[in-house]
N, C-alpha and C positions, 0 to 999 in steps of 0.2 A: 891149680894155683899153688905158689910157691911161697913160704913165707920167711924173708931174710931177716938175719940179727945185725946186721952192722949199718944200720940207718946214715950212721954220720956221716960215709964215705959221699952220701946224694946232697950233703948239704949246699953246695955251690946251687947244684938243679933247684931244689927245695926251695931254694931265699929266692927265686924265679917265679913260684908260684903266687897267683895271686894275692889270696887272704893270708899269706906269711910277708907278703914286703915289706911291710912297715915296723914289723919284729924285728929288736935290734937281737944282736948273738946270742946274750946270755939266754931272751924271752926262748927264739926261737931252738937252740936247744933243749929247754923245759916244757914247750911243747912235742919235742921229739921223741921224747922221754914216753910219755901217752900216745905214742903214733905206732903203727906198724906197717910193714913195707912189702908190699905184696908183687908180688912176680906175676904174671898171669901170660899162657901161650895165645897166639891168634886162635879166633873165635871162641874161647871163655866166655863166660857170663858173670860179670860182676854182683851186676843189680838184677832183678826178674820184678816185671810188670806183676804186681798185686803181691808180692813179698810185703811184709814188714820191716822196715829197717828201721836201723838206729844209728847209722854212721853214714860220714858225709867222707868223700874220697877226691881224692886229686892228682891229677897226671903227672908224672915225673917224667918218662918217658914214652914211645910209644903215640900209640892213638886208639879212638873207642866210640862207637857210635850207638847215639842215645834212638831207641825206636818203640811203637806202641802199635798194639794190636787193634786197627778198626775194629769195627761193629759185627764184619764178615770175618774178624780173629784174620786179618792177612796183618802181617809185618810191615808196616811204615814207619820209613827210616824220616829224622824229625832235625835231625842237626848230630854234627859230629863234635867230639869233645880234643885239644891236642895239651901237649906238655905245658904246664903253669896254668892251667886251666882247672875247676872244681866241677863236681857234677854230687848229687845224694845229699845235698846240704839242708833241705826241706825235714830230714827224718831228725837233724837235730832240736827241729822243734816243736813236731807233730810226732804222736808215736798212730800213723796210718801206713794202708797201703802203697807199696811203689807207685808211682805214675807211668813208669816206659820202664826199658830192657836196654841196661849198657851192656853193650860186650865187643870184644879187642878185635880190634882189625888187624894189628899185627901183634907180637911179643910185647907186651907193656908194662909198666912197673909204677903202681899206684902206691901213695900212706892212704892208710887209713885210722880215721879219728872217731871212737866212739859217743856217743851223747854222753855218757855219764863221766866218764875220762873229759870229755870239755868241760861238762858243768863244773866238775874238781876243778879245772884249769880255772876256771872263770872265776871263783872261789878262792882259791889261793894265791895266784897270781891276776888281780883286779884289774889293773894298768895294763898290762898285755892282752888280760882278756876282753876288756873293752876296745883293745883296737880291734883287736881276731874278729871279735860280734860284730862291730861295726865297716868290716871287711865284709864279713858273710852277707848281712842284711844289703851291703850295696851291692854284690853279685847279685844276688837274688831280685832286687829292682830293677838291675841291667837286662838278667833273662827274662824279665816281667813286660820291661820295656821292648825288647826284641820277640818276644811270641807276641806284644800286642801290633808291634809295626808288620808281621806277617799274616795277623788277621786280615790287617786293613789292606796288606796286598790281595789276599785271598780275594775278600769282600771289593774289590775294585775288580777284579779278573771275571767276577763273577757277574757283577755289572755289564763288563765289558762284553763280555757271549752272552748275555742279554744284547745288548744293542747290536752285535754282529747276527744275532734270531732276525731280529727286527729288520735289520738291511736285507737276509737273503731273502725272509719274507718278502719285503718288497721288492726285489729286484725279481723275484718269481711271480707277484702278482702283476706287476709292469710288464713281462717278458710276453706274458697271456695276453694281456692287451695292447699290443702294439699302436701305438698314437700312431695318428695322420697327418 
């Protein structure tokens, strides 16, 4: 991991990203201000399943996929993250464990936003910070809503080879007994 000083040059990419859209100039540089800009080569590791964190990060460039170790500790990949996209947004308001393991599929170039550097923000700048939170809290309900819409896929799929048991079952107890 690389960490660059000259943030402004990404500001075009930057005002792209989600929880920044609605930051007019002035906001969105005074958040920039509290940011830093991270470089990171394919295959890095941002975040680590059961870290502690306290900063929430966002794709500027690049791409980065979020994964969690089952039960058997094997690597399942859960959803991939791309540019304008946010992912670690949870540690600004829990001081817990990570949930999953981001790390770069290619060359990527993340900000990153501390919990105590936001709370300042949210503090001093009221009006911006009220959007930014109210940005974050509806990311966070979007990924809420999309891991509960892939439950309900799971939980139908699983229904589903159930009733496909039940068919070859019978079509094996039929087969045994041939009608006349």
């Amino acid at each position: 991991m690389e960490q660059e000083t000259n943030i402004l040059q990404y500001l075009p990419s930057i005002k792209n990203i989600q929880i920044f859209h609605w930051l007019d100039e002035n906001e969105l540089q005074k958040i920039l201000l509290i940011a830093s800009l991270l470089h990171f080569k394919k295959g890095e590791t941002v975040i680590r399943q059961g870290d502690v964190g306290d900063s929430l990060y966002a794709v500027i460039n690049g791409k980065v996929e979020v994964s969690v170790n089952d039960m058997n500790d094997k690597k399942v990949v859960i959803s991939s993250i791309s540019p304008g996209e946010v992912f670690g947004e949870a540690a600004i308001f829990l001081l817990a464990k990570r949930t999953a393991t981001v790390t770069c599929t290619c060359d990527t170039t993340v900000i990153q936003i501390g919990r105590k550097d936001l709370v300042y923000f949210f503090r001093v700048h009221p009006h911006a910070g009220n959007k930014l939170l109210m940005l974050i809290v509806l990311n966070l309900l979007n990924k809420l809503k999309h891991a509960n819409e892939d439950l309900v896929l799971e939980k139908q799929s699983e229904l589903d080879l159930d009733d496909v048991d039940t068919l070859i079952q019978d079509f094996i107890s039929e087969s045994d007994h041939p009608t006349e």
